[in-house]
N, C-alpha and C positions, 0 to 999 in steps of 0.2 A: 504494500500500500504506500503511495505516494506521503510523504511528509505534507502534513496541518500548516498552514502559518495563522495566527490567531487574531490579529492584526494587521492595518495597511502598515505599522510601524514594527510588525514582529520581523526578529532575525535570524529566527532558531522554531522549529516545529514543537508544534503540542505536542505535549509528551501525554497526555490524556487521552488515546485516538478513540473516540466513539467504539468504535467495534470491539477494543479489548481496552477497558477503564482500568488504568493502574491508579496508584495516589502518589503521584508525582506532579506537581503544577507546572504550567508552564510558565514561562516568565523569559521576558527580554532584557537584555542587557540593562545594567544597571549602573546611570552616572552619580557614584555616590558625593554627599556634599561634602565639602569641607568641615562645616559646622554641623554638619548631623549628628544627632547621637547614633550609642551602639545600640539601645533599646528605642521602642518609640513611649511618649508618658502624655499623649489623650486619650481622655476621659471620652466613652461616647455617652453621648445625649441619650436622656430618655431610653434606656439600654430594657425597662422592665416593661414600661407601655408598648413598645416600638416590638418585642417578644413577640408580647400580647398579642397585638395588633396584627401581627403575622397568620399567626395562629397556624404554627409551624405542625409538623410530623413527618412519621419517616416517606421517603421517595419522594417528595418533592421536591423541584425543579425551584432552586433561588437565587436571583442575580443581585449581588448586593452592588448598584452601580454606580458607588462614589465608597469604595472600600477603604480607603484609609490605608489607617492600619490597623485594620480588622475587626475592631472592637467590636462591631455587634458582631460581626461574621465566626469571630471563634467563638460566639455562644446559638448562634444558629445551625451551624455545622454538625452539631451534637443532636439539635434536636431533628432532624432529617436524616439521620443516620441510621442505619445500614446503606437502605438505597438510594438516597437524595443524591440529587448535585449540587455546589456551591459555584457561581460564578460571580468574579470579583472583579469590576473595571476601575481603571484611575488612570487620569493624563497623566501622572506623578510619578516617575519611577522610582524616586526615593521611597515614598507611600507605600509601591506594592512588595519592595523587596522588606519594609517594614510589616508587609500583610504577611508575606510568605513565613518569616519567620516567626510572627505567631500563631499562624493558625500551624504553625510546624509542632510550635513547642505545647498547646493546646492538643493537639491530638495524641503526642507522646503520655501527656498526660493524662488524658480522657480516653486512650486507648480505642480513639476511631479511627485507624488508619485504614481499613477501609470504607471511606465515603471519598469521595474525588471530589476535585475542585480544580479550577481553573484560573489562573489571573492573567489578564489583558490588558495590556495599555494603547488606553483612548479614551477617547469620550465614551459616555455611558450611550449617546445617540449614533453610534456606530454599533447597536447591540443586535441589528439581524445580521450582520457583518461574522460575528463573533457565534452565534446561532449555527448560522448555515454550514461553519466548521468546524464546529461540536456536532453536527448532525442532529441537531433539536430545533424543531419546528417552531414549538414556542414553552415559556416557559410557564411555574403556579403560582410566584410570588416576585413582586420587584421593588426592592428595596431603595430609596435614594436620601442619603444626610448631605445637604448643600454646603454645608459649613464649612469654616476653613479651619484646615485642625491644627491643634496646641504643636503639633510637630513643622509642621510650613510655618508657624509664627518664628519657631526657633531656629529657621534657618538662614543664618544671617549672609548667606549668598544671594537673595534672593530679595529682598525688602519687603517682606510683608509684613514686620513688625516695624511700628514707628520708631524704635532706637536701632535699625541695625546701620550697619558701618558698610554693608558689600552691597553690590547694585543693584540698583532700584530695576529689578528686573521685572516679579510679579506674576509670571507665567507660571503655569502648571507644568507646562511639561520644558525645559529649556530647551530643546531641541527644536521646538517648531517654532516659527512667530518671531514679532520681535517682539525686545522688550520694552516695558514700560518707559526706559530713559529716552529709548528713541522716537518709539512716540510722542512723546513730549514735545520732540522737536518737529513734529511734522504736523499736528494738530491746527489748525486755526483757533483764532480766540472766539468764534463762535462754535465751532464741534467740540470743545472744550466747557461752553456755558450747557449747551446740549448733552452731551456725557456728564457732568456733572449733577442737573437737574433733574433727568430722566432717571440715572443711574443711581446716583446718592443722593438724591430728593435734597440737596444742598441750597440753603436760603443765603446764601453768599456765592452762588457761583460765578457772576457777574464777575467781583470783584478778585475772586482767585483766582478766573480761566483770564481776567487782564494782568494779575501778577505773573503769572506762569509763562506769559507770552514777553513780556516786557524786559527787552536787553539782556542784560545779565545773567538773572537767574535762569533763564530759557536754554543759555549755553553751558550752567553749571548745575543743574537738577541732573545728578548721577547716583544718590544714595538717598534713600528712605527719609535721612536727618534732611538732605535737602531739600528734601515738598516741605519736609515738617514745618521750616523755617520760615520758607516761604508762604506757608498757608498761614500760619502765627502771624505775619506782618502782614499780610490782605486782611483778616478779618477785625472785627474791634473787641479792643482788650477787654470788657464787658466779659463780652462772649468767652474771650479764652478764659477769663478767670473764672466763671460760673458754671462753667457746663458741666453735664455730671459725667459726660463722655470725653473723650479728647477730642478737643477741635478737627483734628485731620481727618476722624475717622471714617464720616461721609466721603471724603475727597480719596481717600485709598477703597474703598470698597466700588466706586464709579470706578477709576482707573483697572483696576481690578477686573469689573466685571469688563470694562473695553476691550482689556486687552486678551485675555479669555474667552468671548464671548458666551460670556454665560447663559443670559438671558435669551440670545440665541439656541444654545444646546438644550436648555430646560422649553425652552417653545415647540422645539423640534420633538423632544421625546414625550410631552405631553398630547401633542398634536395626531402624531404620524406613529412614532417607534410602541409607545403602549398598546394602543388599538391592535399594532400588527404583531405584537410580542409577546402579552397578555392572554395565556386561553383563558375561555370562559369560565365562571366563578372563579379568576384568580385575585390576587389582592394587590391594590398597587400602595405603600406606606410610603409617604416626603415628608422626609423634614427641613424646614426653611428656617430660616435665620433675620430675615428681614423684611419689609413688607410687600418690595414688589413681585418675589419668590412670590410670596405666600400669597398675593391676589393674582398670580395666573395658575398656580395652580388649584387653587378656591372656585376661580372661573371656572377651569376645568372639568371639573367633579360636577360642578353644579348643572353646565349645561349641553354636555356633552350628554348624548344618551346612550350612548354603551356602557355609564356609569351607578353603580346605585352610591350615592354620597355618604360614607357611613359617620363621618365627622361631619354636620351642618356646623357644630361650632371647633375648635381645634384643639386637640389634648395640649397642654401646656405642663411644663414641669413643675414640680411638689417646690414646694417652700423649701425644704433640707436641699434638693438637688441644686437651686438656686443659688443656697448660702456652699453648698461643698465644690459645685462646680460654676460659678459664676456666669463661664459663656453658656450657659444652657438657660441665661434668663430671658433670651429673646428667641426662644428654639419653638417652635410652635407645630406639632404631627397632625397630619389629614390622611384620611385613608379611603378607598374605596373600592370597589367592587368591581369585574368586569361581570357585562352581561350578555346577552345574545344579541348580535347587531342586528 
């Protein structure tokens, strides 16, 4: 039999072949970070609702398609076991070589080494792509957490924490795309007011996407410290002293989704990739992080009719989970039902 490739980005075959499932994942090359750790230490969100919500058991078909590093997936893996499959996407190669080795060290432990699993990197909207080379038609549940995890914050190659020091780069996967410094420079001051406002609902964008453009700083935004800087002198000190969030935070989460296309990927896979990947009575669980996430996929559920909407209102995390895990206080889960089109 001809070698799998699992991706348009794979460079080595599924080691998973459909016709004889071993439990060995696949996994492409891996550009580890400089700053990465050796372990990954995020927390997933809503780990017990999100279970729940699933409403797992053995032989089920599960694509968890923004894996991380694993965290719900090595507690879903267990409950699908003997015969399920796990399938785990992420643009992020750091991410999945951090999936790989726990859901490694989770099975040694839990003693499920046989249940297979697969990891892909790409977009989760690349997932009949990933389907047709597993030889599964479609799947019974489809997992998605939007968030950005505690591990990409900490990688200070990358700038997606406001203090890091190495470049303002911002992408998921570095190898495709450019990064955010160079965008930057190619932006107009109004696609700049427009990403800003659309993307981070930013009540200053006017006045940042004119700092951003203007002389100087336009030729020296190459680290995270330098938007910081510059978004701190666009807005008023009012603002930066009162806010209970950092000022930047709006303007890195737009940037972010530009240069990503996030809101893209999430349109496509709510749209077109669910409907066609989704068998009947399967379940689709998202969790969002912020509001424009969470009103298209709200929209979604609500008027799309292949769906039964089983969240009208959105599970939200417990008060403990808020105070132990902080970024889980703006995590909000919706779920819902495929039905017969």
């Amino acid at each position: 039999m001809a070698a799998l490739l699992c991706s348009r980005r794979c460079t080595a075959p599924i080691s998973n072949c459909p016709a004889s499932p071993v439990d060995r994942p696949f996994m492409p090359p891996v550009r580890r970070s400089k700053s990465a750790a050796s372990t990954a230490v995020h927390q997933p969100v809503m780990l017990r609702e999100v279970l729940r919500a699933l409403e797992l058991r053995d032989g089920l078909r599960v694509v968890d398609g923004t894996v991380g590093a694993a965290g719900h997936s090595v507690q879903i893996r267990p409950l699908i076991a003997p015969n399920g499959i796990l399938i785990g996407t992420d643009r992020d190669p750091m991410m999945l070589e951090y999936a790989r080795i726990n859901l490694e060290k989770a099975a040694a432990e839990k003693e499920i080494a046989g249940t297979p699993y697969h990891l892909c990197q790409g977009s989760y909207a690349l997932l009949p792509e990933y389907l047709k080379k597993l030889g599964l038609p479609q799947v019974d549940r489809v997992l998605l957490d939007l968030g950005l995890s505690s591990d990409q914050l900490a990688d200070g190659d990358r700038g997606f924490s406001f203090h890091a020091e190495g470049p303002l780069d911002l992408r998921f996967d570095t190898t495709s795309g450019k990064p955010a410094s160079e965008w930057l420079q190619e932006w107009s001051e109004e696609e700049l007011v427009e990403i800003l406002e659309n993307w981070g609902e930013e009540k200053f964008s006017r006045q940042i996407a004119a700092a951003l453009v203007a002389g100087k700083p336009r030729r020296s935004i190459n680290t995270a410290s330098d938007l910081v800087n510059v978004v701190m002198q666009a807005i008023p000190v009012k603002v930066t002293r009162d806010s209970r969030k950092h000022p930047a935070t709006r303007v890195f989460q737009a940037l972010r989704i530009a240069v990503n296309e996030e809101l893209r990927q999430l349109e496509v896979m709510l749209d077109e990739i669910l409907p066609q990947c989704l068998a009947t009575d399967g379940l689709a669980v998202i969790i969002t992080f912020h509001s424009l996430e969470d009103r298209m996929v709200k929209n979604a559920f609500k008027k799309n009719a292949i769906w039964t909407n089983l969240t009208p209102k959105p599970i939200e995390p417990t008060r403990v989970e808020q105070k132990v895990n902080p970024r889980s206080r703006s995590a909000k889960v919706r779920v819902a039902r495929r039905i017969p089109s």
